[in-house]
KOLKE-538540 format. One line per 2 residues: number of its first residue (from 1); their letters; for each residue x, y, z of C-alpha. Coordinates in steps of 0.1 Angstrom, whole numbers, plus 5000, padded with zeros to 4 digits. Layout:
BEGIN
NUM = a = X/Y/Z; ... .
***
This chain:
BEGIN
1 = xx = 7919/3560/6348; 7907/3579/6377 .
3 = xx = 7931/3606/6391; 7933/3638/6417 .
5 = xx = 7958/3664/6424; 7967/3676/6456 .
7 = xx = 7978/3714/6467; 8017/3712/6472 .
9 = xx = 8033/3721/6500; 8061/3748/6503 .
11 = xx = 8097/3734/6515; 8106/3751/6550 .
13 = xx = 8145/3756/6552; 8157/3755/6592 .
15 = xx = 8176/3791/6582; 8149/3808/6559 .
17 = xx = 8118/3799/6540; 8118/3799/6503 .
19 = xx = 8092/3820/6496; 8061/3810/6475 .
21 = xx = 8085/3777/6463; 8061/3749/6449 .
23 = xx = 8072/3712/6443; 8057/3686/6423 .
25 = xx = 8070/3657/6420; 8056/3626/6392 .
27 = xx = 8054/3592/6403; 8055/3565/6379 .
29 = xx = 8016/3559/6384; 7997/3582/6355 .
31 = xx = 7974/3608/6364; 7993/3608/6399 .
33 = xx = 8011/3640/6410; 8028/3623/6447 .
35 = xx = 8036/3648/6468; 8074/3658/6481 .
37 = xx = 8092/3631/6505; 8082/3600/6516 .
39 = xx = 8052/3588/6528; 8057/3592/6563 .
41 = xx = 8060/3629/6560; 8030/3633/6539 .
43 = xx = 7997/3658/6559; 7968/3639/6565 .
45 = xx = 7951/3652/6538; 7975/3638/6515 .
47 = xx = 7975/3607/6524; 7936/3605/6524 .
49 = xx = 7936/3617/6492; 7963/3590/6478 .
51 = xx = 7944/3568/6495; 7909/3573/6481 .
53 = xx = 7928/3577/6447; 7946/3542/6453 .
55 = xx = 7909/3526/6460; 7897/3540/6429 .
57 = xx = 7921/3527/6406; 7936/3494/6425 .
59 = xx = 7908/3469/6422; 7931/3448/6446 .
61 = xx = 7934/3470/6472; 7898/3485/6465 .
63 = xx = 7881/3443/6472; 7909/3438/6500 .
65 = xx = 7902/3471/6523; 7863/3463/6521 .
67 = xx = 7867/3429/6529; 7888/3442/6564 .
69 = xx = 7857/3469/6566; 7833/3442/6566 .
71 = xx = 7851/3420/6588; 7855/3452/6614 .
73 = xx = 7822/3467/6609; 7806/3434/6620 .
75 = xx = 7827/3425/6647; 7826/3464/6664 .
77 = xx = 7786/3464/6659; 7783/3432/6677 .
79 = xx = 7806/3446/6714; 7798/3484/6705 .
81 = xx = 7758/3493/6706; 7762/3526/6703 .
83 = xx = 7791/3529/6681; 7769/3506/6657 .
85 = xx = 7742/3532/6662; 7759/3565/6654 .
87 = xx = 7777/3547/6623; 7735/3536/6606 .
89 = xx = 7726/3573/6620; 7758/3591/6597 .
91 = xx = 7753/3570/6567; 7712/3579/6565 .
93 = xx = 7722/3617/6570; 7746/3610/6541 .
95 = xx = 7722/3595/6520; 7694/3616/6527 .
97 = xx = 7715/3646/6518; 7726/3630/6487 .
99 = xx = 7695/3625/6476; 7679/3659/6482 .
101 = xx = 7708/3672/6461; 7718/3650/6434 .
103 = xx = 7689/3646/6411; 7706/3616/6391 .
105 = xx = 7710/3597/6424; 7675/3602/6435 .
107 = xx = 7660/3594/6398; 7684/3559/6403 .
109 = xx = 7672/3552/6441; 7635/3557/6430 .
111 = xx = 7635/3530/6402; 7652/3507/6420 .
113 = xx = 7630/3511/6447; 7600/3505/6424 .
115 = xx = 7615/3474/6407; 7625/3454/6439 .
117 = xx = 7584/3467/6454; 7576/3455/6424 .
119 = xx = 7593/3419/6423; 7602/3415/6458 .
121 = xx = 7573/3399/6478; 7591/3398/6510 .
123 = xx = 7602/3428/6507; 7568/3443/6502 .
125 = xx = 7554/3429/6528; 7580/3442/6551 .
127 = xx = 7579/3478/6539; 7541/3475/6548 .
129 = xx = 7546/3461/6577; 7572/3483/6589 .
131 = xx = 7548/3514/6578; 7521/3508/6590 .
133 = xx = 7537/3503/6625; 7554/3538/6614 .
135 = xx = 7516/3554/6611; 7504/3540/6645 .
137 = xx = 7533/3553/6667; 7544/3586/6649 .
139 = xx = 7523/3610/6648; 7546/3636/6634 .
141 = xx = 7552/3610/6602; 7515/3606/6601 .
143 = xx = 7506/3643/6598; 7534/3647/6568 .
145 = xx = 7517/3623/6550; 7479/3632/6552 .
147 = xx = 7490/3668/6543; 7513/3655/6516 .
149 = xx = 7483/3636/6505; 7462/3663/6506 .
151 = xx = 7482/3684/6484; 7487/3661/6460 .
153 = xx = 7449/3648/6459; 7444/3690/6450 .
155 = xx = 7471/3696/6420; 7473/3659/6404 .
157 = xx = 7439/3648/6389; 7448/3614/6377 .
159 = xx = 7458/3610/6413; 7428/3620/6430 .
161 = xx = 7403/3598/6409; 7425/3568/6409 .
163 = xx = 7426/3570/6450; 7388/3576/6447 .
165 = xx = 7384/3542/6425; 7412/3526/6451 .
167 = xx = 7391/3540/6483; 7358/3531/6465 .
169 = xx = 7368/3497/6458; 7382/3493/6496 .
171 = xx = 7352/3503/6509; 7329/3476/6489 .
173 = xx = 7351/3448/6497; 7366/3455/6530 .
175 = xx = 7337/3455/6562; 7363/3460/6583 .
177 = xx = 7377/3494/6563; 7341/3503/6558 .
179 = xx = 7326/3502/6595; 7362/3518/6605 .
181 = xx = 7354/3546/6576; 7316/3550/6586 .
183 = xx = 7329/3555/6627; 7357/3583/6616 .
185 = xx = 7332/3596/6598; 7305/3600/6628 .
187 = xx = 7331/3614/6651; 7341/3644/6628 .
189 = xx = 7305/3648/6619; 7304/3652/6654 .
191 = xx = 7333/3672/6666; 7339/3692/6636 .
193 = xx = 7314/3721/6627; 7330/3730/6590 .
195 = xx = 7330/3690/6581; 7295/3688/6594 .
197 = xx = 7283/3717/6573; 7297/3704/6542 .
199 = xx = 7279/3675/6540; 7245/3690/6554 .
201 = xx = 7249/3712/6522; 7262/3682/6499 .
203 = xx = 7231/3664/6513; 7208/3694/6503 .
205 = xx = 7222/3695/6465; 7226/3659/6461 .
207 = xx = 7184/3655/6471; 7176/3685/6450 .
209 = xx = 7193/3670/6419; 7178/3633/6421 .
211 = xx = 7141/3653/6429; 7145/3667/6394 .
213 = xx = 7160/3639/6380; 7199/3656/6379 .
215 = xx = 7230/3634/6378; 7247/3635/6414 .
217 = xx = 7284/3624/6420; 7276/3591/6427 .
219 = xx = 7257/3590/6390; 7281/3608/6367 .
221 = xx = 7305/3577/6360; 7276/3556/6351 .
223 = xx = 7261/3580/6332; 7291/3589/6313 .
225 = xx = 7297/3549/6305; 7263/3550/6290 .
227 = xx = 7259/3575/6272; 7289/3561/6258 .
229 = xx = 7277/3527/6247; 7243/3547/6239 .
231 = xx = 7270/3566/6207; 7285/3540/6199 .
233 = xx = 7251/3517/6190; 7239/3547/6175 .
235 = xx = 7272/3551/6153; 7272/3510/6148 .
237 = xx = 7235/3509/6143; 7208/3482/6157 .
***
């Protein structure tokens, strides 16, 4: 049983005040301390409060007052643009501040998001959709997330080779990906003096090592693989 109390208010006499004079007064609901008089006297405050208490306990009331929400949300949005708009823009500051400071919240929000990506198609395909349009047109957003996946391509290993493998994989089955990759790639080599040094000197250590026969990047998987299979014949035998 959900319940609240409210600060009481001190009784004002029209010749003097009683001073520091508290009243509570129990109502016949438990965990309910009503406050002095009727209702129509009640502050604001009090009355909000009795009413949020009322919606938690009253399943009733609780289905009734969001059915007339509904009802009024829907019909206001439809004649009131701009009402509609500041309503979505307060609920999303809401939520986004709820979730940068409730960890149970956000833990809740990000497996549900990954079970409906996960069995949602259409849903998928929207978010997609709806992102990729985000990355064409916002420039700020698009900055965020190349640093963001910058920083975590340097601290998280298992997340750097597994975009590697994902970007490798892209680029053999994808001619479209790969002639867009091999034209960004021309253009910074051609307007970025630190990018185009890089790979001169990657160029320089990746000839020097297949002239003598060295494993280069490209190798080192391979070679790893078999010099794998190569132990385990040798621990199997012929």
């Amino acid at each position: 049983m959900a319940s609240f109390t409210l600060l009481a208010r001190p009784i004002f006499s029209t010749f003097h005040v009683f001073q520091n004079v508290w009243v509570r007064s129990s109502s016949s609901i438990p965990d309910f301390i009503r406050p002095p008089g009727p209702i129509r006297s009640w502050s604001r405050d009090e009355y909000n409060a009795y009413n949020r208490w009322k919606y938690a306990t009253n399943t009733e009331y609780r289905q009734r007052k969001k059915k007339l929400s509904r009802e009024y949300f829907k019909k206001r949005s439809d004649t009131d643009p701009e009402w509609y708009r500041k309503i979505i823009e307060a609920s999303l500051q809401r939520k986004n501040q709820r979730y940068a400071n409730d960890a149970e919240y956000r833990q809740a929000q990000k497996l549900r998001q990954r079970e409906r990506w996960a069995n949602d198609t259409d849903h998928r395909q929207a978010t997609l959709q709806r992102l990729k349009e985000r990355w064409a047109n916002d420039a700020d957003y698009r900055q965020a997330r190349i640093l963001r996946h910058k920083d975590r391509c340097a601290n998280d290993p298992d997340y750097r080779e597994a975009d590697l493998r994902r970007h490798r994989e892209r680029y053999a089955n994808n001619p479209e990906f790969q002639e867009a990759t091999k034209q960004r790639l021309k253009e910074r080599y051609a307007n970025d003096p630190e990018f185009r040094e890089t790979q001169i000197q990657r160029a320089r250590e990746r000839y020097w090592r297949m002239k003598f026969g060295l494993p280069t990047g490209h190798q080192e998987p391979q070679n790893k693989s078999d010099s794998q299979d190569n132990s385990k014949k040798s621990d199997t035998g012929p």
